[in-house]
MARBA-3410 file (N, C-alpha, C, O; in Angstrom, 1 decimal):
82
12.3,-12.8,7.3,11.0,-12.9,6.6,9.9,-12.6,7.6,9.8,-13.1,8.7 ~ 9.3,-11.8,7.0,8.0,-11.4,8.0,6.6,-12.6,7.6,6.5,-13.2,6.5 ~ 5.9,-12.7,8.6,5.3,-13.8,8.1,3.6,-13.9,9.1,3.6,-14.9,9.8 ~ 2.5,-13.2,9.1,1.3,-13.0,9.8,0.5,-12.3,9.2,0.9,-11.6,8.2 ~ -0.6,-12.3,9.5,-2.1,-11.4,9.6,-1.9,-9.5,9.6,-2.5,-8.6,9.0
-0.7,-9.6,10.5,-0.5,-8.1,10.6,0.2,-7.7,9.3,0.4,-6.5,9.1 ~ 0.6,-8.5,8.5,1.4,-7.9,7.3,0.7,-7.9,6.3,0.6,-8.9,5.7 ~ 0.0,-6.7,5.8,-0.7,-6.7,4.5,0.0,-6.1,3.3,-0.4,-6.3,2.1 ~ 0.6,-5.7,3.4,1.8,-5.0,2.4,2.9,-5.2,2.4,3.7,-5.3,3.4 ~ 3.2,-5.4,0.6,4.6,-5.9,0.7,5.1,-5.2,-0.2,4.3,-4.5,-0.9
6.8,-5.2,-0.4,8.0,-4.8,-1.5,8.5,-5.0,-1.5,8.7,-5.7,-0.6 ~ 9.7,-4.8,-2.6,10.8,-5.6,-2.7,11.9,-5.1,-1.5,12.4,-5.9,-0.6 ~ 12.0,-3.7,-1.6,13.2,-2.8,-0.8,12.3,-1.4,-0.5,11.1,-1.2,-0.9 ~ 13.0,-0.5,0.4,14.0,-1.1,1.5,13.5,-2.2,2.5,12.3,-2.6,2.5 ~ 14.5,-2.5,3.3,13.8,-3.5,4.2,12.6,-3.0,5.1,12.3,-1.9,5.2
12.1,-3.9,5.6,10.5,-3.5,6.1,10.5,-2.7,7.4,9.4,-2.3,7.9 ~ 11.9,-2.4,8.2,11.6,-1.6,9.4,11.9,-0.3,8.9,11.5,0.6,9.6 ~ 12.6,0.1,7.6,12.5,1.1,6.9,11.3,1.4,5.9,11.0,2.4,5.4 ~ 10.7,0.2,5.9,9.1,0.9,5.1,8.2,1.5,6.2,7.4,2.3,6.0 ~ 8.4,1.2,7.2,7.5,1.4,8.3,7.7,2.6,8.7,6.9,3.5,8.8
9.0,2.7,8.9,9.3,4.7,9.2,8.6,5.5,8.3,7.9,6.4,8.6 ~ 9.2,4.9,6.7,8.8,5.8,5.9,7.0,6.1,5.7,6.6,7.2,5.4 ~ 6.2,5.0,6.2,5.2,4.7,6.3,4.8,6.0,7.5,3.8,6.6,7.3 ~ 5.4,6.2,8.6,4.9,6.7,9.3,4.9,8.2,9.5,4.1,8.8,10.2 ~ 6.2,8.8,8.6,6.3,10.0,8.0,4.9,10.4,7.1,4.2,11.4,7.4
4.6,9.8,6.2,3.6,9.3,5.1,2.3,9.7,6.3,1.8,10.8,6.0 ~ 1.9,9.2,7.3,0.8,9.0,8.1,0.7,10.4,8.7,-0.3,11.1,8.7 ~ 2.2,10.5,9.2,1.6,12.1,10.0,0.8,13.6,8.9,0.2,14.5,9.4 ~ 1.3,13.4,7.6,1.0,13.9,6.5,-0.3,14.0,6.2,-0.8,15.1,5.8 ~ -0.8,12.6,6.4,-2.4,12.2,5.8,-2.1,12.0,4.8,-1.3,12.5,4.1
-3.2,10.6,4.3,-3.1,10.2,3.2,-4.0,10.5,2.2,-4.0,10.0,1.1 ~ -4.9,11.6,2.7,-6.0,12.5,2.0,-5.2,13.6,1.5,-5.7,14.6,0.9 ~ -4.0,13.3,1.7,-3.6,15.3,1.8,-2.8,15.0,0.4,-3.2,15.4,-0.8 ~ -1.9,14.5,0.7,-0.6,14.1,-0.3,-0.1,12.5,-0.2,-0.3,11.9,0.9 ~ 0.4,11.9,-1.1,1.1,10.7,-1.1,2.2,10.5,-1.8,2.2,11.3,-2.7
3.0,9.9,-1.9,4.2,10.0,-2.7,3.5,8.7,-3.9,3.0,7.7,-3.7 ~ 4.1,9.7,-5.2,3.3,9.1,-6.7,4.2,8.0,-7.5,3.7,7.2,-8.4 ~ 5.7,8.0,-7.0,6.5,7.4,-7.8,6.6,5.6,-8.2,5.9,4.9,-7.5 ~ 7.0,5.1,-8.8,7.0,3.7,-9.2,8.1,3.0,-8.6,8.4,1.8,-8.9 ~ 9.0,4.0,-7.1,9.7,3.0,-6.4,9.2,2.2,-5.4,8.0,2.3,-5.1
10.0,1.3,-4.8,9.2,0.2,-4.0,8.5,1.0,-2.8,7.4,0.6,-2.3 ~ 9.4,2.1,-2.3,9.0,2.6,-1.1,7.7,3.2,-1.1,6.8,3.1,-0.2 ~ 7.8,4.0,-2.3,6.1,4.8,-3.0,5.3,3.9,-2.6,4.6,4.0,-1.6 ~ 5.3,2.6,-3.3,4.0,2.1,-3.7,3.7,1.4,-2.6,2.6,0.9,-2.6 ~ 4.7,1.1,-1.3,4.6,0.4,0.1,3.8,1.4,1.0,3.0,1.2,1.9
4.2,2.4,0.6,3.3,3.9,1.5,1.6,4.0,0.7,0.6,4.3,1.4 ~ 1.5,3.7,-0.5,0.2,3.7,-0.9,-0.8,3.0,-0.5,-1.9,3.2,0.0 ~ -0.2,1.8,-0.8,-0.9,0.5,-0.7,-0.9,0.4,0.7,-1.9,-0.2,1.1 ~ -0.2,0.7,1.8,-0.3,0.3,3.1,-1.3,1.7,3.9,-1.8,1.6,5.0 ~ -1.4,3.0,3.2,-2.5,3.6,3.6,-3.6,3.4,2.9,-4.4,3.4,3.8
-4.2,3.2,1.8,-5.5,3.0,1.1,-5.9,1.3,1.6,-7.0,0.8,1.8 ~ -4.7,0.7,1.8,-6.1,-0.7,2.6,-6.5,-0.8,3.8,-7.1,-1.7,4.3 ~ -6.0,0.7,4.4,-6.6,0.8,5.6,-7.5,1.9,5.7,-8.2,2.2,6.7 ~ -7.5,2.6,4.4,-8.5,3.3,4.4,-10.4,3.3,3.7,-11.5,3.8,4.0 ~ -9.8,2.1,2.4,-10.6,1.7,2.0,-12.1,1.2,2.9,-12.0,0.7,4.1
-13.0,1.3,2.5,-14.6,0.9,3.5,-14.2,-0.5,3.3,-13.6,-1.0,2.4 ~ -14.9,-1.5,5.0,-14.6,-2.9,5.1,-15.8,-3.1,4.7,-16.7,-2.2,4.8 ~ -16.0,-4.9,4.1,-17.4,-4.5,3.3,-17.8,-6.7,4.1,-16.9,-7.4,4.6 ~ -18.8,-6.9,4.0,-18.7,-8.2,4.0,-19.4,-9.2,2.3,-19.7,-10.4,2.2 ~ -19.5,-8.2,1.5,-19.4,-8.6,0.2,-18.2,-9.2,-0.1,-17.1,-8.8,-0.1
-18.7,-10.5,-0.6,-17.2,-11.0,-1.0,-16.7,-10.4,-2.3,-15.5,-10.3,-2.4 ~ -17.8,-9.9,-3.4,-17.8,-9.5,-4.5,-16.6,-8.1,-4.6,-15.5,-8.0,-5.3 ~ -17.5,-7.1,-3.5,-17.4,-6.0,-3.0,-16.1,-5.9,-2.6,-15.3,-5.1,-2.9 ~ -16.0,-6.8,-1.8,-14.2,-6.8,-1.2,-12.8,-7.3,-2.2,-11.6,-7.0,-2.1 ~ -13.5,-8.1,-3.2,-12.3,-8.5,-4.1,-12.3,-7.2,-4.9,-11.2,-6.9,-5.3
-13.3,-6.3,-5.1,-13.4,-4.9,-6.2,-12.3,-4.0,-5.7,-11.4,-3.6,-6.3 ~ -12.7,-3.7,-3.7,-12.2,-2.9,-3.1,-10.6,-3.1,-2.9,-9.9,-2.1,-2.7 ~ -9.9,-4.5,-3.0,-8.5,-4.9,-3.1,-8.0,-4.7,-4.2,-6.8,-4.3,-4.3 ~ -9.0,-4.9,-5.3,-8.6,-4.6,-6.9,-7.6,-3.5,-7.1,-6.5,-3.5,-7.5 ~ -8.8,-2.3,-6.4,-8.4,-0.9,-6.6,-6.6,-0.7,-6.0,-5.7,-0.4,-6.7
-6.6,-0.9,-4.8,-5.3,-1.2,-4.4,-4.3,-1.5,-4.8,-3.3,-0.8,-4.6 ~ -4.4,-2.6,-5.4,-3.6,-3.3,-6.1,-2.7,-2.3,-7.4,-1.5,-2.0,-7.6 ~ -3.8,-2.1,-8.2,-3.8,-1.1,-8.9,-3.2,0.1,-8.9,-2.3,0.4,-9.7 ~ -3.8,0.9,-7.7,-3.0,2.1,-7.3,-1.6,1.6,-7.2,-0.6,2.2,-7.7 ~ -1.7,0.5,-6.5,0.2,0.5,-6.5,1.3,-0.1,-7.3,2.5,0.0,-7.3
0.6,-0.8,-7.8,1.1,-1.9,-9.0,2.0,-0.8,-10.4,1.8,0.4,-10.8 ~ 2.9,-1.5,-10.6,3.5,-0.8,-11.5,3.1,-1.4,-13.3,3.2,-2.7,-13.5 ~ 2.8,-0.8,-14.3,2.3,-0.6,-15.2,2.8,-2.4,-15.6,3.2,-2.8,-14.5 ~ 3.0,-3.5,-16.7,3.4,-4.2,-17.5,4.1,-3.7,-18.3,3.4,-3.2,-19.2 ~ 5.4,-3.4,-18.4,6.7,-3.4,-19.2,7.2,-2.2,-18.4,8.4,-2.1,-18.8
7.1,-1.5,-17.7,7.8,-0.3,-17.1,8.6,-1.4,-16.1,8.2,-2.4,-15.6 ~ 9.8,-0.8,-15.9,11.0,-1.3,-15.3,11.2,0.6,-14.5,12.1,0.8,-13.7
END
């Protein structure tokens, strides 16, 4: 179990020293350029773990729950899709 500050992104599978590679294939790419679209865990661990670090840091509390929103979103898989 991973368990700190440095961990902002989570999934189910694969395990997390393989989200990180996949993560970093993903990085050399740019996450402006291309991102992978799909509803598996690995997709949505590469989205969500490039857009919250790309997202503007804000000290709005309002502003910052909006800007996590979006995130969330992007990566979140629909209600009833399996």
């Amino acid at each position: 179990i991973h368990h700190g500050r440095e961990y902002q992104v989570m999934t189910n599978s694969p395990i997390f020293d393989k989200q990180l590679a996949i993560t970093e294939y993903w990085n050399q790419i740019g996450g402006t350029v291309m991102l992978p679209g799909t509803n598996r865990a690995a997709d949505r661990f590469v989205r969500a773990s490039f857009y919250i670090n790309a997202v503007p840091k804000t000290a709005d509390p309002l502003e910052a729950v909006a800007v996590v929103l979006g995130v969330v979103r992007n990566a979140s898989v629909p209600y009833g899709i399996t």
